[in-house]
C-alpha positions, 0 to 999 in steps of 0.5 A: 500500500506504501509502495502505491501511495509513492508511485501515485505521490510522483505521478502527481509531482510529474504531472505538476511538472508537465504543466507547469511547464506548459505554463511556462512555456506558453508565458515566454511565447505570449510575452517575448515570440507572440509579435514575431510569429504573428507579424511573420510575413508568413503566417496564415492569419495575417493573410486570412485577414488579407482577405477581407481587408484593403490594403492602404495605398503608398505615396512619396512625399509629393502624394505620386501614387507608388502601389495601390489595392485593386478590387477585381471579381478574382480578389484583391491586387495590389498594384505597383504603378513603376514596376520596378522602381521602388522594389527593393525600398517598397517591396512586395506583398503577396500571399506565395512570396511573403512581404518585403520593404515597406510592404513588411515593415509597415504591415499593420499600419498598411492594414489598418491592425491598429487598436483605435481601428477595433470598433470599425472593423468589428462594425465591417465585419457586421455589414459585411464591407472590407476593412479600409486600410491606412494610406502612408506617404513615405519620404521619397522623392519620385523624381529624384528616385527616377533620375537615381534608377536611370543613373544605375541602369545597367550596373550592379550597386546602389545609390543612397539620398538623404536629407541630413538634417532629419535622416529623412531617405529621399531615394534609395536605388539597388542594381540589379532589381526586379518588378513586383508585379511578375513575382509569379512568373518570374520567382525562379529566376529571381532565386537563382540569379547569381547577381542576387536581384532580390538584395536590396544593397542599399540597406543590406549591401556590406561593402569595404568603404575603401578611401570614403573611410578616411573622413572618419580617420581625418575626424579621430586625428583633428581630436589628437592633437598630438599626432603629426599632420606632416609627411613627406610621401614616396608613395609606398611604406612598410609597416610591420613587413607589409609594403602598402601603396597609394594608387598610382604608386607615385609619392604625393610628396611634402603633405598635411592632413588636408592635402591628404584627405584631397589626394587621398593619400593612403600611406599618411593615413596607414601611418597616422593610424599608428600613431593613434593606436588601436584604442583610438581608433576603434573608439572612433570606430564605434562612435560613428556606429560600425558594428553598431545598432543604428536605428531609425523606423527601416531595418537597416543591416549592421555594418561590420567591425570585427576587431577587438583590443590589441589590433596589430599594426596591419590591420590599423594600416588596412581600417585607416583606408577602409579595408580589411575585415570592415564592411559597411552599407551605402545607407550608413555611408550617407548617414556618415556623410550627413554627421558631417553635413550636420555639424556633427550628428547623425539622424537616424533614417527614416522612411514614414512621414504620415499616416492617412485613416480612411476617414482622412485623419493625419498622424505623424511618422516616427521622431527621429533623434540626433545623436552626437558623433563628433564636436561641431568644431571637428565636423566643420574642419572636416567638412572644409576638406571635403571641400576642398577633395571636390574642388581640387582633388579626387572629387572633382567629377562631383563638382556642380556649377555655382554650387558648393559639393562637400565629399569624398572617394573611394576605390575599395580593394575586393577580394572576389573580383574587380574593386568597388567604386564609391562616393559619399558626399552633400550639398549645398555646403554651406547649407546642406540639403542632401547627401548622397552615397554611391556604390557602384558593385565590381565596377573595375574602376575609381570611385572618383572616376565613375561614382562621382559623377553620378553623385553629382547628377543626383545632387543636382536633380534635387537642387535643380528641381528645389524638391527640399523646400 
């Protein structure tokens, strides 16, 4: 009888077990997996819900139409009225394929699943109508988003424009894309393309910024006062046994950190790079948000700083030039240009600029937040020689008529094939309305030979046109 009455005492104990494990189970998944599964883009409710909602439309700032919902006899469409303009920022939604970009992003909002909204959907359901969903006005800018498409046609890479000083993304292209509307019958070739069209680069692109890096470098030395500036350039130095050159191995000759910066001199920076010390740098490093969370209301990829204390004189040579283990995006590329646009800042990015209920009521994007790179001080000497690599430097292709361009070049190294082409930069410079990063993928050439120029087309479409104002 003892002997049952313990049997019966561990079932017990076992069964509490069991369910209290359950209950701790079901506790993490309501308070820390609930909202991942239920906003996957695959679930199956979200899409039962699809059915009998309409989707909002999506406009740029300017109200030009970019994706709608059609009702036909066979359901509902949805619509995007450029094809492939805005396919890899806008994305897709489609039951087989799940959501992508601002389809994804802003779901809920798209689909009107807010809880203000529960008294009118219950009320649809009842007289049978379809749930209206929220119209988005994003902050793009339709002309600029098409010179920006025409200026990447035909090659691999991306372009990035921003307004620096609200973080605000004005267009962002990516090459090769895709159009939205043939999801369908164009899927496998989409899935197998080695060229990977559904990458959006501009915000999961990772790349090393090559000499673009050197206005982070020339920041950390202006904040040393104690490193020297002055250097006499035979164009190769050998540091720690590794014999590294500029790029047309010819010496610069007698320099300071301005003219290093307009000529892009990789030896100086390779050489004051050790003079700062690994510390320092990886301190600047990580201020301007490599490695990073960088936030803002669009998923943007972290860029990649992959070094820990004690980095060996190499790989400080390697940063200095924007090589090496350190990969960025083009999105925080422009970012980075903005901090110096902005007398030191950087916004983080933003997509949303209003909301619009069905019943026509307005609500305000997301506020975005600066935050404090850099002293104003430093940003604006850093500016001035940015300046000055347009001007009369390896920039020059950037340069604009009557206007004042603020950037820098770079050419990076790829261990996969040809090198990377890149501009960062902004203008006005005196009073900076947009900044611009362009990457231009294997590109086999300069960036100040075959990206700044299209950094300045960009610019000057957004100039020209006065679409800032």
């Amino acid at each position: 009888m003892e002997e049952n009455n313990k049997k019966i005492i561990h079932l017990i104990i076992l069964s509490c077990l069991l369910f209290l494990s359950i209950i701790v189970y079901l506790t993490y998944f309501q308070i820390f997996q609930a909202e991942t599964i239920v906003e996957n883009p695959y679930n199956r409710r979200q899409w039962q819900r699809e059915e009998i909602t309409v989707r909002g439309n999506l406009y740029d700032r300017n109200g030009v139409l970019i994706a709608e919902s059609i009702e036909t006899d066979e359901g509902i469409i949805r619509k995007y009225t450029h094809n492939r303009l805005y396919s890899h920022l806008v994305g897709y939604s489609h039951r087989q394929y799940g959501r992508s970009g601002v389809e994804a992003y802003y779901n809920n909002e798209i689909m009107g699943l807010t809880n203000e909204k529960s008294v009118s959907r219950i009320m649809e359901r009842i007289t049978g109508e379809k749930i209206r969903g929220n119209h988005l006005y994003l902050t793009l800018i339709h002309q600029l988003q098409l010179k920006a498409g025409a200026l990447l046609k035909g090659k691999t890479g991306s372009i990035v424009a921003i307004d620096p000083n609200t973080g605000e993304i004005l267009a962002m292209v990516s090459k090769p894309d895709f159009n939205p509307n043939n999801l369908v019958k164009d899927w496998s070739n989409l899935v197998e393309d080695e060229r990977s069209p559904l990458l959006n680069r501009g915000l999961s692109g990772l790349y090393p910024p090559g000499s673009t890096y050197k206005v982070i470098m020339t920041a950390a030395v202006l904040e040393n006062q104690e490193i020297d500036h002055q250097y006499q350039c035979e164009g190769s130095i050998t540091i720690d046994g590794y014999n590294l050159s500029d790029y047309d191995k010819k010496g610069h000759g007698p320099l300071d950190l301005r003219k290093s910066l307009v000529v892009s001199c990789n030896t100086n920076f390779a050489r004051m790079a050790q003079e700062l010390g690994d510390r320092k740098v990886m301190e600047i490093s990580r201020r301007f948000l490599l490695g990073e969370a960088i936030g803002g209301d669009i998923p943007l990829t972290k860029s990649l700083f992959p070094y820990e204390n004690n980095m060996k004189p190499t790989d400080l040579a390697a940063v200095s030039i924007g090589q090496g283990k350190l990969l960025v995006t083009p999105l925080h590329m422009a970012l980075i240009a903005g901090v110096f646009a902005n007398e030191g800042e950087m916004l983080q990015p933003k997509i949303l600029r209003e909301i619009e209920t069905p019943e026509g009521r307005i609500i305000d994007g997301p506020s975005i937040q600066p935050q404090r790179i850099v002293e104003a001080t430093i940003a604006n000497q850093v500016k001035e020689m940015m300046v000055a690599a347009v001007q009369e430097g390896t920039g020059k292709n950037a340069r604009i008529s009557g206007v004042q361009v603020a950037g820098k070049t770079g050419t990076a190294e790829n261990i996969s094939g040809a090198s990377h082409a890149w501009f960062i930069g902004f203008a006005p410079a005196d009073n900076p309305q947009i900044a611009v990063a362009v990457l231009l993928e294997k590109e086999g050439n300069t960036g100040g030979a075959v990206a700044a120029p299209i950094a300045r087309e960009i610019m000057r479409e957004a100039l020209r046109r006065g679409v800032l104002n």
